[in-house]
Structure formats: structure tokens, C-alpha cells
C-alpha positions as CSV (number, residue, x, y, z in Angstrom):
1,X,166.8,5.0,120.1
2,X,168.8,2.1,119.5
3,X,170.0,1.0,116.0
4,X,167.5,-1.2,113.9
5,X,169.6,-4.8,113.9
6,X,169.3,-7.2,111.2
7,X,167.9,-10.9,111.2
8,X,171.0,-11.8,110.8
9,X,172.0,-10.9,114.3
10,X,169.4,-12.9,115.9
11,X,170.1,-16.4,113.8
12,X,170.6,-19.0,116.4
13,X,170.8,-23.1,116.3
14,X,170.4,-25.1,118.6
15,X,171.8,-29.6,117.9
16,X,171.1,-32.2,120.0
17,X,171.4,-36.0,119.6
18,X,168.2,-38.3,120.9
19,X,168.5,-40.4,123.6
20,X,166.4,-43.0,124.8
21,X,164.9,-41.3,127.3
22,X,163.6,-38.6,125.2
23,X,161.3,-41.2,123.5
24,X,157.7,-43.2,124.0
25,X,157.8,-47.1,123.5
26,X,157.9,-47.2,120.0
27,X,161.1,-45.4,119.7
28,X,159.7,-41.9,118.6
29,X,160.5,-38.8,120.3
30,X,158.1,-37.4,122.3
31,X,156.5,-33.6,120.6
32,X,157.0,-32.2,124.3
33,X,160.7,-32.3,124.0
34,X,160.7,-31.2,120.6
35,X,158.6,-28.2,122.3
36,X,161.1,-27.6,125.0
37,X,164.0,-27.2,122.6
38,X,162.3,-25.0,120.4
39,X,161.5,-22.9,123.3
40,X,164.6,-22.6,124.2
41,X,166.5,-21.7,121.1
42,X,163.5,-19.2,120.3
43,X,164.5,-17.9,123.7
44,X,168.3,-17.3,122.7
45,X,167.6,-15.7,119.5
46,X,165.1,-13.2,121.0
47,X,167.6,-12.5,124.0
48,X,170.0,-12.1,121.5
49,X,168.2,-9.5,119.6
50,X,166.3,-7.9,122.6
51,X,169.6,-7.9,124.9
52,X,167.3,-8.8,127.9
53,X,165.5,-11.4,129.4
54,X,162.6,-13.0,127.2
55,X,159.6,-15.1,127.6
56,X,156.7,-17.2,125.7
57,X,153.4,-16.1,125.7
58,X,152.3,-17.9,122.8
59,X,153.0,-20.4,120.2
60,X,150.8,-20.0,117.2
61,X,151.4,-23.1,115.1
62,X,153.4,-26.2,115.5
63,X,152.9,-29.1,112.2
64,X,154.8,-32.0,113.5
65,X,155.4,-33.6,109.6
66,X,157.1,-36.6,110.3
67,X,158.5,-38.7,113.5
68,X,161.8,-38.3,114.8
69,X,163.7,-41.4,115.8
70,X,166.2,-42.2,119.1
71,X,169.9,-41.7,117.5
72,X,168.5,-39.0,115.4
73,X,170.6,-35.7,115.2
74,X,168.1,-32.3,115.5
75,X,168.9,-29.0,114.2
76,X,166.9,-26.4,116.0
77,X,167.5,-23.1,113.6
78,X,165.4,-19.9,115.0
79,X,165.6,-16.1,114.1
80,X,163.6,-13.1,115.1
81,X,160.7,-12.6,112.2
82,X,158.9,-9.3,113.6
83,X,159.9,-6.6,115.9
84,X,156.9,-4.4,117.7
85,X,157.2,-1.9,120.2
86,X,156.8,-4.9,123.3
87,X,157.3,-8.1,121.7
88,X,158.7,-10.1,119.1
89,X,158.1,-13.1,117.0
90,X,161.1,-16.0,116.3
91,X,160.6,-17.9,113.8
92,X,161.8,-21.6,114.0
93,X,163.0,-24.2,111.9
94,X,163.5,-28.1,112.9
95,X,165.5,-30.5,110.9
96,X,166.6,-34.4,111.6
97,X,169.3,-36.2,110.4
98,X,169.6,-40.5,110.8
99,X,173.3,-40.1,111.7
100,X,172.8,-43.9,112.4
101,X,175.2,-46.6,109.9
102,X,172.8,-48.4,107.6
103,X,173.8,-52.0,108.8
């Protein structure tokens, strides 16, 4: 049996700047690719804690609370909530910064 490992050990974040091509007309990013980048840090921190490959099966509630804007800088933070015997749940947290000068 291996050794239980701590939540700690599975914290991973994920940063990226918003382009222009991430966004609708109006300037706002699109929930999609907000989606896709929480997938994929929840991906690394499960990895990181399973130490083998991982997948989705479900995604049991995503609040979008307010829009994120082109130039914005997201902070994707994940960890690994709950261990069972076959899966796992990650836990993620998004956060935007307007990096932007006020002009």
C-alpha cells in the first residue's frame, strides 16, 4: 500500500493571459475556455497525486460569478479534495486580475 499523501502534494496552478482570440464580440471570454483550462490544471493535480494518467468523467458544478475580460490575467489554482478506491475529486479555484494600466 502506498503512503497516504497530503493535499499539499497535489496543489497545482495554472496562469494565463487572455488574448483576443479567446473572446466573443463583446470582449468577454468565452466559459468554454475557461472550461478547457480548468480541465487541464484539474488534470495535473490529479496526475500529480495519482502518478498516472487521469481523466474527466464529470464536472458537478461550475458558477461563472462575473465576466472575464481580454488582457485579463487567470489564476487556475486546483488540489485533490477526496481520494476513493478508483477516483478522485480536484477541487478548483479561478481568479482574474485587470493587469491592464488605468489610462
Amino acid at each position: 500500500m502506498k503512503p497516504a499523501r497530503p493535499v499539499k502534494y497535489s496543489q497545482t496552478t495554472i496562469t494565463e493571459l487572455m488574448i483576443p482570440s479567446y473572446a466573443n464580440f463583446g470582449g468577454k471570454i468565452h466559459g468554454g475556455t475557461l472550461l478547457s483550462l480548468m480541465d487541464k490544471v484539474a488534470y495535473a493535480a490529479a496526475s500529480k497525486h495519482a502518478g498516472t494518467y487521469c481523466v474527466t468523467v464529470t464536472v458537478d458544478k461550475v458558477e461563472f460569478l462575473q465576466p472575464v475580460e481580454v488582457g485579463d490575467l487567470v489564476s487556475m489554482h486546483a488540489s485533490v479534495n477526496y481520494v476513493g478506491r478508483t477516483s478522485l475529486v480536484v477541487g478548483i479555484r479561478v481568479e482574474s486580475q485587470n493587469v491592464k494600466p488605468a489610462i
